[in-house]
Backbone bond lengths (Angstrom), bond angles and torsions (degrees), N, CA, C in turn:
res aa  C-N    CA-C-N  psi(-1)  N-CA   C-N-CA  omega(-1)  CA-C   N-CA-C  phi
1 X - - - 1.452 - - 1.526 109.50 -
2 X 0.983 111.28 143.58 1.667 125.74 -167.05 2.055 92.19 -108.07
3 X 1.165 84.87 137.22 1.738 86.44 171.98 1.538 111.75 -102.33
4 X 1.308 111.33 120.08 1.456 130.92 -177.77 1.376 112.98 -86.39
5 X 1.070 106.79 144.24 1.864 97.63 174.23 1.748 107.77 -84.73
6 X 1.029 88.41 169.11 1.784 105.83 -173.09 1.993 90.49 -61.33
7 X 1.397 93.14 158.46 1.582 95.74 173.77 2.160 104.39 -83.27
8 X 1.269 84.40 147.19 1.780 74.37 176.51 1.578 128.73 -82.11
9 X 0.956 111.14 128.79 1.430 103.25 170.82 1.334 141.85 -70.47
10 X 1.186 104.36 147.60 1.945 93.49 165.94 1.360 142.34 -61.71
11 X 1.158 121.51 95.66 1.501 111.88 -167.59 1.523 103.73 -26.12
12 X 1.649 126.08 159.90 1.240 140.13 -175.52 1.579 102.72 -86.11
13 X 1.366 114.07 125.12 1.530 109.54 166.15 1.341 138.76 -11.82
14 X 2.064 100.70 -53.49 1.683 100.55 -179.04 1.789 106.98 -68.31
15 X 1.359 120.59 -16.29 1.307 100.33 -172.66 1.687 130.26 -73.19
16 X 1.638 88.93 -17.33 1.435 100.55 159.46 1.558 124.03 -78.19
17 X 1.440 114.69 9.19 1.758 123.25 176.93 1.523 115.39 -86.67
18 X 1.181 101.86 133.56 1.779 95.20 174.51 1.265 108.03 -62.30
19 X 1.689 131.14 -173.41 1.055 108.30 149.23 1.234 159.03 -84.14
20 X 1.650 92.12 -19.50 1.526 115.60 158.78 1.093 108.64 -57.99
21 X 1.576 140.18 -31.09 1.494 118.81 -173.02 1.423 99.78 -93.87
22 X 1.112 150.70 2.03 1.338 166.19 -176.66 1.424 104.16 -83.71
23 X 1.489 118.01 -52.77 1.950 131.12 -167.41 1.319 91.39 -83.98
24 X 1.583 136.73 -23.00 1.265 129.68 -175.64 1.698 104.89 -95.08
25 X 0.791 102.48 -38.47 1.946 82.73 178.56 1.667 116.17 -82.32
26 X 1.414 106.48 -27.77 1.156 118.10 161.16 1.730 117.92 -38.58
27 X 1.127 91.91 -53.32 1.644 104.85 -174.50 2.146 101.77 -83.84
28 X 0.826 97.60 -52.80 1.507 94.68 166.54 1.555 135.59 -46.11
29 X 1.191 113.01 -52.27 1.182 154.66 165.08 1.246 150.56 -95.89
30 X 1.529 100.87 38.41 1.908 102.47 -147.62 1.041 117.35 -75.78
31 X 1.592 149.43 135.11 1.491 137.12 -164.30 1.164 101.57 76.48
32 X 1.139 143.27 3.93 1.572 110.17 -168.03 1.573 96.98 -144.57
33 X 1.325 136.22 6.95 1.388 122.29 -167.40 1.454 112.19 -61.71
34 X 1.060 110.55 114.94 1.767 113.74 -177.03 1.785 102.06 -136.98
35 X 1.775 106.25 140.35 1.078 103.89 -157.68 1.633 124.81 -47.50
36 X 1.105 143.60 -38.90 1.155 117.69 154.55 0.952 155.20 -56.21
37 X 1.623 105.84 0.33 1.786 103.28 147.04 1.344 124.62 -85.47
38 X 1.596 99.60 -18.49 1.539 99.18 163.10 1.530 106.21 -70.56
39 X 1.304 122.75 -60.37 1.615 102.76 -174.14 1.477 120.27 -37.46
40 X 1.440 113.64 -51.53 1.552 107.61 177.42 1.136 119.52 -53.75
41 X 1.169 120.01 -62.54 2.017 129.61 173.62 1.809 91.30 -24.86
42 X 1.363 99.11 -73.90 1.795 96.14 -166.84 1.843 114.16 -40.17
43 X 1.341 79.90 -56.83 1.331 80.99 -176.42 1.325 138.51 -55.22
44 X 1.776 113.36 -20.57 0.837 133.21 -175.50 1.856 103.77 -79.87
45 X 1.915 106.87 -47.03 1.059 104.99 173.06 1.731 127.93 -50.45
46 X 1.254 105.57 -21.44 1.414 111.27 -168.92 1.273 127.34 -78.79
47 X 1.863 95.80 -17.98 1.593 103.67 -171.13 1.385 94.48 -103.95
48 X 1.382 106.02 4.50 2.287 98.96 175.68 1.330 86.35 -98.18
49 X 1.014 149.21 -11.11 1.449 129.09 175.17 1.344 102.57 -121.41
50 X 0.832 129.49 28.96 1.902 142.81 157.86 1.500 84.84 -106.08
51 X 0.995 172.33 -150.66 1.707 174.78 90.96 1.973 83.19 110.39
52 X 1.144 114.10 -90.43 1.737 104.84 172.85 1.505 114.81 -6.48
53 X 1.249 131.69 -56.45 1.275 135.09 -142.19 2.001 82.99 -118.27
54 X 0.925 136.79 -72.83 1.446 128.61 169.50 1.463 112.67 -25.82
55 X 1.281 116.06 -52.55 1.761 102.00 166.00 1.254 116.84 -64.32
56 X 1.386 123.10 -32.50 1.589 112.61 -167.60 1.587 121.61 -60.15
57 X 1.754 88.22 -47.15 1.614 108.91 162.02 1.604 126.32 -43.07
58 X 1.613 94.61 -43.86 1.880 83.71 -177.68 1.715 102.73 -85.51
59 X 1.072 107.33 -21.67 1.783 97.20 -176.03 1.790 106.49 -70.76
60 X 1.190 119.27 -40.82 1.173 118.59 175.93 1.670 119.48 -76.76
61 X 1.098 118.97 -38.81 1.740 105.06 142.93 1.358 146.36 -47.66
62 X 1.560 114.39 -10.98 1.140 127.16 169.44 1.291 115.62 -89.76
């Protein structure tokens, strides 16, 4: 028998969380963060800094 290494895993969802988005679902959501509240949170984060970065653009073009 040949020794195989363990198969790798997927890092766990929260480790891809900042920490601010981590203290906020935490607090939102306590006990219960399961990935679709992470998907929403993200998602939600993405379109405030999609609008974040769309304003920056038009103010600095002006």
């Amino acid at each position: 028998m040949t020794d195989t290494p363990p198969p790798k895993r997927r890092p766990p969802a929260r480790e891809l969380l900042t920490d601010t988005a981590a203290r906020i679902l935490a607090t939102r959501y306590p006990g219960q963060v399961r990935a679709v509240v992470i998907e929403r949170a993200l998602q939600r984060m993405a379109a405030a800094d999609q609008r974040r970065q769309r304003t920056a653009a038009r103010r600095s073009s002006t």
